[in-house]
Backbone of each chain as ProteinMPNN parsed JSONL, in Angstrom:
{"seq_chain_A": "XXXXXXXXXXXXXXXXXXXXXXXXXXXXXXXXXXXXXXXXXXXXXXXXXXXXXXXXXXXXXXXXXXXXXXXXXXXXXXXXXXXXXXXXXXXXXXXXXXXXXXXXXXXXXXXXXXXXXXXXXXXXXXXXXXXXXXXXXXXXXXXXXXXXXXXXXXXXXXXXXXXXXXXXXXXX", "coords_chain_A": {"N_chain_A": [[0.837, -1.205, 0.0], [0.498, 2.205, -1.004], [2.443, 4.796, 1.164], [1.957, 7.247, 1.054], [-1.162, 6.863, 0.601], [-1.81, 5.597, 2.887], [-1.442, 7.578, 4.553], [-2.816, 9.694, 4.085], [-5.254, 8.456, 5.001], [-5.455, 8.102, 7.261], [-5.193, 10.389, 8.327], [-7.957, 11.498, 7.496], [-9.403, 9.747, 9.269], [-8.576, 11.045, 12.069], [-8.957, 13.661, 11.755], [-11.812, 13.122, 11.504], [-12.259, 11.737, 13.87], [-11.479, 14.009, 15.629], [-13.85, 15.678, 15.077], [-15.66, 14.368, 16.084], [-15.264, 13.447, 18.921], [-14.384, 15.951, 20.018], [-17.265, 16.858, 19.961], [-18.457, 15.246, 21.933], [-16.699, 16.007, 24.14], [-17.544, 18.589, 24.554], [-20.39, 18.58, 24.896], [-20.528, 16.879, 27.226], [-18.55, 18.557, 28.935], [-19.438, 21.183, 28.655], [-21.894, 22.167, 27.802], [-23.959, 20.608, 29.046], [-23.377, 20.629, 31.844], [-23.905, 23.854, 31.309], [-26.222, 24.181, 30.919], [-27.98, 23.781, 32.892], [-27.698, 25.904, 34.367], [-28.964, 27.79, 32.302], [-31.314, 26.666, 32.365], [-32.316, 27.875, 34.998], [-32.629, 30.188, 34.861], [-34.055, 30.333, 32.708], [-33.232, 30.584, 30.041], [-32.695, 28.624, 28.325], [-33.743, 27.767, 26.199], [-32.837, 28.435, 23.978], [-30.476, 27.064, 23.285], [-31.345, 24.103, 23.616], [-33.063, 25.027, 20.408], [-31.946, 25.655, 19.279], [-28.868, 25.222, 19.333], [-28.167, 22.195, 20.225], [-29.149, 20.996, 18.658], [-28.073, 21.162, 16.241], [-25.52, 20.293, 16.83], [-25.913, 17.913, 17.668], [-26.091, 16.68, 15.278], [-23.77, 16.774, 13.549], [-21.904, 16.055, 15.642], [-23.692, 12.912, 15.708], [-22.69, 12.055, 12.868], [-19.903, 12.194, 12.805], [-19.721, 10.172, 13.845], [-19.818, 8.011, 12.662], [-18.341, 8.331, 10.367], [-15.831, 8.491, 11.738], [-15.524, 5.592, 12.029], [-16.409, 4.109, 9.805], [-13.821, 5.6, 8.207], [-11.673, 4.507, 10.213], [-12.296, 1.748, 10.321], [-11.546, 1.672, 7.595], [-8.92, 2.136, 7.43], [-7.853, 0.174, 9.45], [-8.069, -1.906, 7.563], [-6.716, -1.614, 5.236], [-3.798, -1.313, 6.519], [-3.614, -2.777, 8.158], [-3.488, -5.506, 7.935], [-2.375, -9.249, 7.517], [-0.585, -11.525, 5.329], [-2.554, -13.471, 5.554], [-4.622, -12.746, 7.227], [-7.17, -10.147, 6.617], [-6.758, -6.376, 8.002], [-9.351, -5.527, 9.425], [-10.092, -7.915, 10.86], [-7.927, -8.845, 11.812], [-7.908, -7.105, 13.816], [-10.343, -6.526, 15.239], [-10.247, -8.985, 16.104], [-8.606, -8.806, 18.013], [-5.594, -10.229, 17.345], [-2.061, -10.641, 17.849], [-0.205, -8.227, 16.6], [-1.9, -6.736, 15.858], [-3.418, -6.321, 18.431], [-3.327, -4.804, 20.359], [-4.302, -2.066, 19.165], [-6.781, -3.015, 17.985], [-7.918, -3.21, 20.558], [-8.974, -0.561, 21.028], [-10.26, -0.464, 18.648], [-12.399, -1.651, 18.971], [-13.365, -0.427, 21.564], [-14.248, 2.068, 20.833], [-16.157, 1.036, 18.63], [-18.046, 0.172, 20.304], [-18.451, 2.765, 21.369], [-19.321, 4.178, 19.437], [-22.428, 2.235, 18.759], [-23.317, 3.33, 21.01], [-24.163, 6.04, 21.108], [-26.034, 6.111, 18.231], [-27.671, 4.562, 19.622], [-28.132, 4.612, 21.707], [-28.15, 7.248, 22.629], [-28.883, 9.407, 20.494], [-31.884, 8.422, 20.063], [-32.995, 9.154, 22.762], [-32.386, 11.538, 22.749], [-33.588, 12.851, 20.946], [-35.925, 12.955, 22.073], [-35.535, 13.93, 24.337], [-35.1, 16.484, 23.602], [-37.768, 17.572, 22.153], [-37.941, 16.755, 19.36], [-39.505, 14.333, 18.736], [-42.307, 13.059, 18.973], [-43.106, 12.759, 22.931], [-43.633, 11.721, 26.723], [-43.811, 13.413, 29.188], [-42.965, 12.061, 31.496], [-41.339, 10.09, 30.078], [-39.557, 11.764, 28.756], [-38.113, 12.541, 31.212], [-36.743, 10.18, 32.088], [-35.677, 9.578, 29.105], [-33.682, 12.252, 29.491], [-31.773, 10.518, 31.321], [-30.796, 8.524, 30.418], [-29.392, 9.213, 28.367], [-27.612, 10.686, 29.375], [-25.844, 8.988, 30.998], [-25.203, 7.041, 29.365], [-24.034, 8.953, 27.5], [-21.656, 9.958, 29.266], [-20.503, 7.338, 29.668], [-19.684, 7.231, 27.1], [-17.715, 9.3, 26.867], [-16.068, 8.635, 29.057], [-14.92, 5.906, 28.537], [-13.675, 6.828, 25.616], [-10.967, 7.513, 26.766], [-9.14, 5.402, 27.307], [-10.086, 4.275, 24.731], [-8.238, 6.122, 23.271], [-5.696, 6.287, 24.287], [-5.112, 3.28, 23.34], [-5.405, 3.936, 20.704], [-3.67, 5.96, 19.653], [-1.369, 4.833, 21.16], [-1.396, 1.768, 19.813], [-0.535, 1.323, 17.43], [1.989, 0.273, 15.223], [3.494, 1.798, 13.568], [3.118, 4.204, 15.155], [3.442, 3.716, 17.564], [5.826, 4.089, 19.135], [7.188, 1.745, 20.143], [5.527, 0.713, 22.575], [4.174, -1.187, 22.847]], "CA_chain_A": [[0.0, 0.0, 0.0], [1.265, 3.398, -0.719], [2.261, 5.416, 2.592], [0.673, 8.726, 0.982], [-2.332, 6.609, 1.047], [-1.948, 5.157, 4.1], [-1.075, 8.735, 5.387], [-4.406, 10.673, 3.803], [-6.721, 7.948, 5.41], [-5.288, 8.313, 8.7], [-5.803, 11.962, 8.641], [-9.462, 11.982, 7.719], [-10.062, 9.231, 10.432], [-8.166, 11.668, 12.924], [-10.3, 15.064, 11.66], [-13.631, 12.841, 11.7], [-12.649, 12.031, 15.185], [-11.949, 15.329, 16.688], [-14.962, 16.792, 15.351], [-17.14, 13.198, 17.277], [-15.028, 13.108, 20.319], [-14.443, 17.015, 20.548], [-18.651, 17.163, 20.483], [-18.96, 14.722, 23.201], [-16.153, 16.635, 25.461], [-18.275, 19.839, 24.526], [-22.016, 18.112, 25.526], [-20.458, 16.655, 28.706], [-17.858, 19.617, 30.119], [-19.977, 22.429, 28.736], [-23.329, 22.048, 27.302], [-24.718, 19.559, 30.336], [-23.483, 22.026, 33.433], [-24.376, 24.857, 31.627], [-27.973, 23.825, 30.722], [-28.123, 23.567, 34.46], [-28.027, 27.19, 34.864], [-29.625, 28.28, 31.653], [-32.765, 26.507, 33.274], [-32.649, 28.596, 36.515], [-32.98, 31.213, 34.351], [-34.827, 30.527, 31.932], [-32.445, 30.713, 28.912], [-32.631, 27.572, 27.885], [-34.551, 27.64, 24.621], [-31.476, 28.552, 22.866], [-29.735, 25.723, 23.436], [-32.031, 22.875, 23.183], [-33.706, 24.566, 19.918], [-30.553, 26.112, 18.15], [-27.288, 24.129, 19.803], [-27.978, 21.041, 20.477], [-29.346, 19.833, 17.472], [-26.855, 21.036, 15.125], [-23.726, 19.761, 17.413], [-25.757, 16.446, 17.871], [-25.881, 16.374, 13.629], [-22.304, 16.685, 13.558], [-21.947, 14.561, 16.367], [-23.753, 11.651, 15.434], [-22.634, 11.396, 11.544], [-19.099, 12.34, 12.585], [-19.102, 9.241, 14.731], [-19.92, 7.429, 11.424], [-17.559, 8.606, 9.439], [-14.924, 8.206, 11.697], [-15.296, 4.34, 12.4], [-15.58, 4.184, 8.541], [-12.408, 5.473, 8.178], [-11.179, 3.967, 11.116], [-11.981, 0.388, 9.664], [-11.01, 1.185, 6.339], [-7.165, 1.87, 7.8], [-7.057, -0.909, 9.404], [-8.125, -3.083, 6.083], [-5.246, -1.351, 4.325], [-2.714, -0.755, 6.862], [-2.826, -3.647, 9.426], [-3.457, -6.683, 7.545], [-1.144, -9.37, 6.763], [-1.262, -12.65, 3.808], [-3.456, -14.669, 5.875], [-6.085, -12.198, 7.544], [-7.152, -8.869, 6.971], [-7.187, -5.807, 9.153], [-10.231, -5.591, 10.433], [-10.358, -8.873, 11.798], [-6.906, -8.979, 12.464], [-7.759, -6.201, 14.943], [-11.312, -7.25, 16.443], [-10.042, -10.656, 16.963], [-6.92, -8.812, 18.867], [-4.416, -11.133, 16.689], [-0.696, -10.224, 17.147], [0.459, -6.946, 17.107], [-3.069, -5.52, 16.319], [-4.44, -6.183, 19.37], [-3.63, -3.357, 20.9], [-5.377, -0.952, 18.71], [-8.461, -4.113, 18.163], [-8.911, -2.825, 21.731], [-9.041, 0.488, 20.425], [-11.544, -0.158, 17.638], [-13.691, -2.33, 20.034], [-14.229, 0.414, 22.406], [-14.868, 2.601, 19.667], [-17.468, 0.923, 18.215], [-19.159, 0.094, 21.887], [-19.027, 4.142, 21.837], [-20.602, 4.3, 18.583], [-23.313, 2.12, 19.287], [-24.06, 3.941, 22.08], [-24.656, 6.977, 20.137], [-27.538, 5.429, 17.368], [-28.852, 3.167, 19.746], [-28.845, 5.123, 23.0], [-27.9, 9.134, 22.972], [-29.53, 9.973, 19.995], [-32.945, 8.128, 20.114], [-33.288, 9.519, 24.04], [-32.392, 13.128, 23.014], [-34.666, 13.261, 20.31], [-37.048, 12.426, 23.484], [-35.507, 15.382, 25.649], [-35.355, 18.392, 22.515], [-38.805, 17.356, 21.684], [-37.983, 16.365, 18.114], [-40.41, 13.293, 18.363], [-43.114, 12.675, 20.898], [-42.863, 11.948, 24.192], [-44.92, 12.339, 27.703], [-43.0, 14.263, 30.439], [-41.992, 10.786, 32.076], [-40.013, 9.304, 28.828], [-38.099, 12.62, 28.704], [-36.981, 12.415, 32.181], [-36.072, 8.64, 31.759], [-34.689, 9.787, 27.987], [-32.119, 12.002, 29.71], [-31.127, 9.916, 32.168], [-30.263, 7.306, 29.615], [-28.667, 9.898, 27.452], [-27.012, 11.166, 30.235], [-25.116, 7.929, 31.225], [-24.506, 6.925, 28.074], [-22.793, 10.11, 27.221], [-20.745, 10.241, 30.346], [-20.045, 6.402, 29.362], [-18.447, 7.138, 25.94], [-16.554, 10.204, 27.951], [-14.824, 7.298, 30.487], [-14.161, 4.94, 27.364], [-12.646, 7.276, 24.726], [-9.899, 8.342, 27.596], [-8.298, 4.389, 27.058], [-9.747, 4.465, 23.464], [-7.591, 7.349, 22.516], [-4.377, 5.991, 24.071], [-5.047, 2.926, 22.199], [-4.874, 4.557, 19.19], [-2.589, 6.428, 19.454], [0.027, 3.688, 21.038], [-1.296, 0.589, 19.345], [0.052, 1.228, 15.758], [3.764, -0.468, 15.384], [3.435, 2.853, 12.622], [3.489, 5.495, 15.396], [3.643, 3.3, 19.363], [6.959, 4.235, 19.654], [7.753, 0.293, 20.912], [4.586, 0.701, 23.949], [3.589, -2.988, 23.608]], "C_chain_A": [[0.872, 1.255, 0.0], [1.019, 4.2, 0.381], [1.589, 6.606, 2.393], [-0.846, 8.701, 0.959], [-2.967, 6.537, 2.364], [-2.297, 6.59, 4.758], [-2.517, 9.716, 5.736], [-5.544, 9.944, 4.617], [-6.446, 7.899, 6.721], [-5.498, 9.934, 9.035], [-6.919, 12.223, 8.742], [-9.703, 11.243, 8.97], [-9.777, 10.251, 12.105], [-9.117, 13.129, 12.484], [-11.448, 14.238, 11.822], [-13.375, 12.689, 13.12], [-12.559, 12.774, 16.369], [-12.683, 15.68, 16.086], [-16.068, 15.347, 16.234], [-16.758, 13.189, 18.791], [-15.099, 14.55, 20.579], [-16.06, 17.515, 20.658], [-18.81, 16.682, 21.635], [-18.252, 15.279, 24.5], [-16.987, 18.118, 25.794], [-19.71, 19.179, 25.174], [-21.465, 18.048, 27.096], [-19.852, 17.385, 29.698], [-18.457, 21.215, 29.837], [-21.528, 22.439, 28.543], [-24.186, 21.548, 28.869], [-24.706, 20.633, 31.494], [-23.879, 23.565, 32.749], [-26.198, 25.385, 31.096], [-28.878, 23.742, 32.018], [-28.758, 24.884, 34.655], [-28.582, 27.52, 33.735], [-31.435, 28.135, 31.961], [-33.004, 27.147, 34.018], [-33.445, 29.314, 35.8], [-33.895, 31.722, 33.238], [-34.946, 30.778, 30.011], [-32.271, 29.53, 27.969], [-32.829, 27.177, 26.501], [-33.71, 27.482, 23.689], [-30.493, 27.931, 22.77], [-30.35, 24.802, 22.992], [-32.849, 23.291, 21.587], [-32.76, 25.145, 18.633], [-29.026, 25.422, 18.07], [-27.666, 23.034, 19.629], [-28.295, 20.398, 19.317], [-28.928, 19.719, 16.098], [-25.792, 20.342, 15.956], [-24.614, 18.412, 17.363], [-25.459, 15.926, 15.701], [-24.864, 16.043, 13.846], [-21.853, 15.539, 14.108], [-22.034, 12.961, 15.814], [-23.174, 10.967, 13.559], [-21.058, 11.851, 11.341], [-18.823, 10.791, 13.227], [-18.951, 7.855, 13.532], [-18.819, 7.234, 10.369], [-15.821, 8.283, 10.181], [-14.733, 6.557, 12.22], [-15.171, 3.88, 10.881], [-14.233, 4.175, 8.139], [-11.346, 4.974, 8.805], [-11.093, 1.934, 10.809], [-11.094, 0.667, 8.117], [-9.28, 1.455, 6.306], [-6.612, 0.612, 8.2], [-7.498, -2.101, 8.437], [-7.151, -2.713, 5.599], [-4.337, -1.41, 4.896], [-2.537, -1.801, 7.78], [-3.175, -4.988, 8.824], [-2.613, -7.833, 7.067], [-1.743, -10.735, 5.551], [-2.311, -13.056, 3.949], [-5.233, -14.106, 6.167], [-6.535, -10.852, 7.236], [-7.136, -7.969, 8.448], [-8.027, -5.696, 10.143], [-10.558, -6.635, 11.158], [-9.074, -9.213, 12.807], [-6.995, -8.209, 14.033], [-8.832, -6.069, 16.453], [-10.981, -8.686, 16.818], [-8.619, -10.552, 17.483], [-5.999, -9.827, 18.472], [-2.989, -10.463, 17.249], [-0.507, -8.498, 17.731], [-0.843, -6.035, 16.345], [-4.142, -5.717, 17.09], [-4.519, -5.293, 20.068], [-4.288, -1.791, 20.233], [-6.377, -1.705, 18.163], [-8.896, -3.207, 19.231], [-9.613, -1.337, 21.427], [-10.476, 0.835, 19.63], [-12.834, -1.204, 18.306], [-14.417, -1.222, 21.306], [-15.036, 1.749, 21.343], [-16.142, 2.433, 18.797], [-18.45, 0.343, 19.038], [-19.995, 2.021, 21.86], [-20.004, 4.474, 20.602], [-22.452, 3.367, 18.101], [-23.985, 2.625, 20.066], [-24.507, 5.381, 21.315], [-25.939, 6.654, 19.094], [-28.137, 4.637, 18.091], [-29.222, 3.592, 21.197], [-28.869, 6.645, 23.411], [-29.001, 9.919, 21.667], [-30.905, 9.469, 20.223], [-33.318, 8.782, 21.165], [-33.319, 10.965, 23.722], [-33.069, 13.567, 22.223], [-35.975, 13.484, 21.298], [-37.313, 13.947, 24.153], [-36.059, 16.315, 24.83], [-37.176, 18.296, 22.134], [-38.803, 17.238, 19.981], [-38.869, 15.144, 17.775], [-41.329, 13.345, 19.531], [-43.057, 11.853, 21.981], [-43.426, 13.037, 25.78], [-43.175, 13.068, 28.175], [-41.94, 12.964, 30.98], [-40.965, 10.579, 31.126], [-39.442, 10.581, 28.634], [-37.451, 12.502, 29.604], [-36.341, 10.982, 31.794], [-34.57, 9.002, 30.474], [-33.563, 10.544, 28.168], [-31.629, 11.431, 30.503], [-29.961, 8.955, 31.425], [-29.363, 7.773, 28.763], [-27.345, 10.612, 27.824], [-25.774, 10.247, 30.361], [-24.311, 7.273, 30.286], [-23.463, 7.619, 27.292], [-21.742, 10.386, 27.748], [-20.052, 8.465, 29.87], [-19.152, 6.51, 28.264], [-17.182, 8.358, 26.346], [-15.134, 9.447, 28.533], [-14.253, 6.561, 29.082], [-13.401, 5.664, 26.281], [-11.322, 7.704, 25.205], [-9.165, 6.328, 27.319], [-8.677, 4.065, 25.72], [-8.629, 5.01, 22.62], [-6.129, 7.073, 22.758], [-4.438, 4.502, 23.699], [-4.845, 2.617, 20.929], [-4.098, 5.029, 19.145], [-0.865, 5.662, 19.941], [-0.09, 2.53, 20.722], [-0.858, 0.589, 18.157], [1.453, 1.241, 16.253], [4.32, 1.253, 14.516], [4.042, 4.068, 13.959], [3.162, 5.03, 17.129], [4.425, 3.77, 19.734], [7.724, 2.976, 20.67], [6.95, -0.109, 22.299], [4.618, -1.041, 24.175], [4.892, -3.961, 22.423]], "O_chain_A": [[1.798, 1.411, 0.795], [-0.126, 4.454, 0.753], [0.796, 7.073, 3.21], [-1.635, 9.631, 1.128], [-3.991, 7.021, 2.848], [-3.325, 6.731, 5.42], [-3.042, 10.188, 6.744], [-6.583, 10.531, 4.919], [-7.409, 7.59, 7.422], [-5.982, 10.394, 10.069], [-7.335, 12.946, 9.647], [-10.202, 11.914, 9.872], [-10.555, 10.196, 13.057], [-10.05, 13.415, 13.235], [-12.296, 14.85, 12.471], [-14.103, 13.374, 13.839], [-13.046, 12.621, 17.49], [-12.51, 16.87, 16.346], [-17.094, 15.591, 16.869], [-17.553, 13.001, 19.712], [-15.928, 14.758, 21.465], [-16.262, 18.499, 21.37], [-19.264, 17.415, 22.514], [-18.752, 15.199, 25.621], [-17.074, 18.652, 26.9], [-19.886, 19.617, 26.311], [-21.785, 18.838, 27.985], [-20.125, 17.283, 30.894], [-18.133, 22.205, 30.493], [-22.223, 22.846, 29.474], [-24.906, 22.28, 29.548], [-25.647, 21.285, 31.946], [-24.155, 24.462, 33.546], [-26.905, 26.388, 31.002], [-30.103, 23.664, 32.116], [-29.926, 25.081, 34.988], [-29.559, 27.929, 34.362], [-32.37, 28.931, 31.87], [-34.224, 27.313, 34.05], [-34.673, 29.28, 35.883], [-34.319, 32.834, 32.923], [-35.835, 30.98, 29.183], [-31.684, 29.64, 26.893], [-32.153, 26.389, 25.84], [-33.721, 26.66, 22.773], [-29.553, 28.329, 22.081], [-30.036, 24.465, 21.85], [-33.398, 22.296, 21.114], [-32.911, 25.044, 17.415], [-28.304, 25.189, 17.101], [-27.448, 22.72, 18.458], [-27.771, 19.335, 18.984], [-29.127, 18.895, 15.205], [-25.106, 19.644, 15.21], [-23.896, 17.528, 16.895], [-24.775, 15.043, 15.184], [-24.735, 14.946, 14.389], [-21.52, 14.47, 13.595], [-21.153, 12.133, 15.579], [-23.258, 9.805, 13.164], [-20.644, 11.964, 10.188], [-17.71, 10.289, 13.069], [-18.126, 6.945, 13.603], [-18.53, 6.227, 9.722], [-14.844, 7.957, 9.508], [-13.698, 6.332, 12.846], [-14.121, 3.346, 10.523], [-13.566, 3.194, 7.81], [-10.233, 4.909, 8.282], [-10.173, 1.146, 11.027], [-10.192, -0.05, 7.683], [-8.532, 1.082, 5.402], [-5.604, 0.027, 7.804], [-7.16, -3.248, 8.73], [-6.377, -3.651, 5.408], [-3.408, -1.61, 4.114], [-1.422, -1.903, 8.293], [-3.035, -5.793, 9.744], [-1.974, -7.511, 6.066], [-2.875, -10.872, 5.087], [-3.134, -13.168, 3.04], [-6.335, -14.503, 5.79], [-5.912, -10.174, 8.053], [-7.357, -8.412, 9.575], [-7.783, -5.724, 11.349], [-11.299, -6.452, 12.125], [-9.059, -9.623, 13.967], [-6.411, -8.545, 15.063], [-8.665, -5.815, 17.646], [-11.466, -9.338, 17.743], [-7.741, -11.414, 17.525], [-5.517, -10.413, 19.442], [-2.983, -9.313, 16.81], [-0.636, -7.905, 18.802], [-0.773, -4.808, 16.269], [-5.328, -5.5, 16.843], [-5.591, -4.857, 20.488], [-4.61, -0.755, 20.816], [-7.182, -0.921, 17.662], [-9.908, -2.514, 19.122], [-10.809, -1.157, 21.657], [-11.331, 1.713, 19.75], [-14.008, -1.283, 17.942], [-15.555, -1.226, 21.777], [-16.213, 2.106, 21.309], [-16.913, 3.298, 18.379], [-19.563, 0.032, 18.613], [-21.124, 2.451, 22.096], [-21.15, 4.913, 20.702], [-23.333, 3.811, 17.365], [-25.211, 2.52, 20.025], [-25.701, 5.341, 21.019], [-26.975, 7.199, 19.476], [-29.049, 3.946, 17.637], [-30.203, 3.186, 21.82], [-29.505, 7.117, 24.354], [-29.764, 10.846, 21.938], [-31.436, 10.396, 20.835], [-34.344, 9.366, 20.814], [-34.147, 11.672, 24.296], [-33.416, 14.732, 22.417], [-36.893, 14.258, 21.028], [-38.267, 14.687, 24.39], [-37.119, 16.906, 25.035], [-37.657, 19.381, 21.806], [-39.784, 17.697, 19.395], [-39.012, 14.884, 16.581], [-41.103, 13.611, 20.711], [-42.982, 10.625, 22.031], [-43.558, 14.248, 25.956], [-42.04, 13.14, 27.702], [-40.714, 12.868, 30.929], [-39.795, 10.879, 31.364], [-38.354, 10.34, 28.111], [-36.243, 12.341, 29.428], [-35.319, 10.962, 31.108], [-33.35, 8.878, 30.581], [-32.524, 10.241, 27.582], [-30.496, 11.904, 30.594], [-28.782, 8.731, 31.702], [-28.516, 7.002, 28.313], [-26.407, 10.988, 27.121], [-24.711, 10.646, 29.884], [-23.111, 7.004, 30.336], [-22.474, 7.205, 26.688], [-20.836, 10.951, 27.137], [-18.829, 8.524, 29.745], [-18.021, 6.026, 28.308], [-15.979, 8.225, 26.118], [-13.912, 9.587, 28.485], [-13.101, 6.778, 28.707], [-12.361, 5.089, 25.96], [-10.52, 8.195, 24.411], [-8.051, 6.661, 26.913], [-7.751, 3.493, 25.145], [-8.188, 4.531, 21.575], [-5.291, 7.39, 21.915], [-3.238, 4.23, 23.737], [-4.399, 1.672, 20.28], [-3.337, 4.517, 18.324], [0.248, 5.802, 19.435], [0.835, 1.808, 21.093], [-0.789, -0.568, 17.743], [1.978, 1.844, 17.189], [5.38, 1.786, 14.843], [5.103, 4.681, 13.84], [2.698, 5.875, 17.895], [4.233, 4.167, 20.883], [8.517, 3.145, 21.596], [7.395, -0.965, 23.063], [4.909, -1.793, 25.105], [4.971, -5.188, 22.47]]}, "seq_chain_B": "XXXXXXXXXXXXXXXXXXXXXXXXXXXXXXX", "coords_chain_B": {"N_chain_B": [[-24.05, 2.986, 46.837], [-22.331, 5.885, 45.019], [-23.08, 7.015, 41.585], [-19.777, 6.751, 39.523], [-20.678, 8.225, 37.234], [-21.847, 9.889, 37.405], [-20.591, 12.327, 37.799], [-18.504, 14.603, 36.409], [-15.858, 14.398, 37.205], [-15.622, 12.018, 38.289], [-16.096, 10.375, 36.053], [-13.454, 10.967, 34.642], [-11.903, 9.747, 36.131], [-12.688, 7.258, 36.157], [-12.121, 6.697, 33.437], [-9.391, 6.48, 33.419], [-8.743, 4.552, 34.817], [-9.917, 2.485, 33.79], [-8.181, 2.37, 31.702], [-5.629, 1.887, 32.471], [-5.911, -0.892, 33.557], [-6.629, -1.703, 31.065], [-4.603, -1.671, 29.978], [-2.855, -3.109, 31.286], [-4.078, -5.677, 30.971], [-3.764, -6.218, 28.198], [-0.848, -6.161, 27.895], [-0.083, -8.073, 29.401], [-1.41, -10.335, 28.442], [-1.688, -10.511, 25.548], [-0.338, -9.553, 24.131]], "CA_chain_B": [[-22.754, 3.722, 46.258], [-22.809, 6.315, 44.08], [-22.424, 6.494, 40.455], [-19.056, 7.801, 39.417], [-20.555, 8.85, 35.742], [-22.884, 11.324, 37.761], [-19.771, 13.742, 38.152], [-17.137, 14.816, 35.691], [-14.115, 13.646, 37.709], [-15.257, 10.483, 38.132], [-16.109, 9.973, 34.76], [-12.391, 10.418, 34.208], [-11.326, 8.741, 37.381], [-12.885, 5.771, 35.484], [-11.27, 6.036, 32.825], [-7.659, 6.365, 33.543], [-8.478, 3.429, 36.321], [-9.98, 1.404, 32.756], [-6.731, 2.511, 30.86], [-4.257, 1.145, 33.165], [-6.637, -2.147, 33.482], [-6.649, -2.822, 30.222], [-2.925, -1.817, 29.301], [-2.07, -4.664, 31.983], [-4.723, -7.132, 30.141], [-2.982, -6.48, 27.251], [0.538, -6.401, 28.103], [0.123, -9.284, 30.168], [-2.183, -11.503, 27.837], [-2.633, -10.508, 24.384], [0.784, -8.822, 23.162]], "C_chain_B": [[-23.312, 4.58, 45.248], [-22.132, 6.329, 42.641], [-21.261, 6.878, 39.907], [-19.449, 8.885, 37.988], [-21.326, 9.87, 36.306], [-21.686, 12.656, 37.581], [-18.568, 13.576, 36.663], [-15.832, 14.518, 35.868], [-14.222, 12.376, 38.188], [-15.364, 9.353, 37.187], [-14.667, 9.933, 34.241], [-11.634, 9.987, 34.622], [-11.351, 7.527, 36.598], [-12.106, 5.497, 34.577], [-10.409, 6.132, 32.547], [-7.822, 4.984, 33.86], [-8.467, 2.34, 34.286], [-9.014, 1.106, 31.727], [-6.072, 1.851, 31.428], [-4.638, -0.692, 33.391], [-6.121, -2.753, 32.351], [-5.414, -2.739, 29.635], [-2.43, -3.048, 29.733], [-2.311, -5.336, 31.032], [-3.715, -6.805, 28.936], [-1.966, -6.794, 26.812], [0.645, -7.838, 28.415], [-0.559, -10.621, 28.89], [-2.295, -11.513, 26.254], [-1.337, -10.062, 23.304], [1.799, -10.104, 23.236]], "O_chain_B": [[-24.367, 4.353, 44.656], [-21.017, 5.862, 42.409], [-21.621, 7.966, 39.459], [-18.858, 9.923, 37.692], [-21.48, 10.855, 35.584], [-22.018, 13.796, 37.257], [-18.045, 12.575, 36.173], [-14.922, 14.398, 35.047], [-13.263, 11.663, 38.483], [-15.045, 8.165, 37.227], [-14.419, 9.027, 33.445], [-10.608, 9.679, 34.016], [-10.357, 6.842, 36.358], [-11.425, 4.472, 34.541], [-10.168, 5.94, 31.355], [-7.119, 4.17, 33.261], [-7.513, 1.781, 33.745], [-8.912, 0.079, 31.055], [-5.758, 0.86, 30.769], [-3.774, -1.568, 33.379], [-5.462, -3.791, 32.293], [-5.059, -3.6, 28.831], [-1.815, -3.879, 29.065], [-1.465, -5.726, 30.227], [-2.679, -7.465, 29.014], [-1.768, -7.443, 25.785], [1.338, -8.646, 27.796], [0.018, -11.688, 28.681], [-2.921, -12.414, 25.697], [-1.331, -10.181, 22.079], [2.874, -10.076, 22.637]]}, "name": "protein", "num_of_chains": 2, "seq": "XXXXXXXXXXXXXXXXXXXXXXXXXXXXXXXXXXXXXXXXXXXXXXXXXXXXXXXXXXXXXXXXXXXXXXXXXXXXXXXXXXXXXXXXXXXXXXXXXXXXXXXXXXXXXXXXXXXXXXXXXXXXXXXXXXXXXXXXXXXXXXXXXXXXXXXXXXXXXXXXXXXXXXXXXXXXXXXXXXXXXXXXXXXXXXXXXXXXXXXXXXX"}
């Protein structure tokens, strides 16, 4: 494989995933506490009906794009005669098990996103219907979930960044 | 007990603690 290939598809997977992980550090260290106080006050509106549901766009179809690109590196870049990358790396083989772990928490976090942050916050913003109860429930669930891919991208991220033989610097 | 994901520092209490966990598992078992 050519390395200027290799090189370009590791870049987009690294821009798709600071704009998915830098949303979720923005929802959970700014957005969340300061939705707190925009409620006291009464400010709120402008958040839940102008913020949130452009950053979750972004959000959820950056998280897309970067597991995309995130498999399609390791099909080109970590595979050897016998197996390809991507299995080489979810079935932790060898020397890509340490970034397997990587793309296993990764796509725990992006599950959690289509299957538990967005469906729930459509709940909260009122983008679909729902009583009073299933919003509280919906953020709770959205809540946890969000704070869950928070805790997991912090050993995702060194992962990635020291499971490639490309750029570990000799970690494992 | 309470939950640590309720707070912001124990959301990343967790996951240093789950980093160093699974560096072992890995070191130890898988590399």
């Amino acid at each position: 494989m050519d390395p200027l290939f290799l090189a370009i598809e590791r870049w987009l997977h690294v821009l798709a995933g600071i704009t998915w992980i830098g949303l979720l550090y923005y929802f959970n260290f700014v957005q969340v506490p300061g939705l707190a106080g925009a409620n006291a006050d009464g400010t709120a509106a402008g958040i839940t009906k102008h913020i949130a549901p452009r950053a979750l766009l972004w959000f959820r179809w950056a998280a897309v794009a970067t597991w995309l690109t995130g498999a399609a590196y390791l099909l080109l870049g970590h595979g050897t005669g016998e197996m390809n990358g991507v299995a080489r790396a979810f079935m932790l083989q060898g020397s890509a098990a340490p970034i397997g772990v990587g793309a296993w928490l990764g796509t725990i976090m992006l599950f959690n996103v289509w299957a538990l942050i967005w469906p729930n916050q459509k709940k909260v913003l009122g983008l679909v219907e729902a009583s009073d109860e299933e919003k509280v429930k919906g953020a709770r669930v959205a809540l946890l979930a969000s704070r869950t891919n928070t805790m997991l991208s912090i050993p995702m991220l060194f992962f990635m960044i020291t499971g490639s033989p490309a750029h570990g610097g000799g970690l494992f | 007990m309470k939950n640590p994901l309720d707070s912001i520092t124990g959301t990343i209490t967790s996951g240093v603690v789950l980093t160093l966990v699974l560096y072992v598992f890995v070191k130890g078992f898988l590399v």
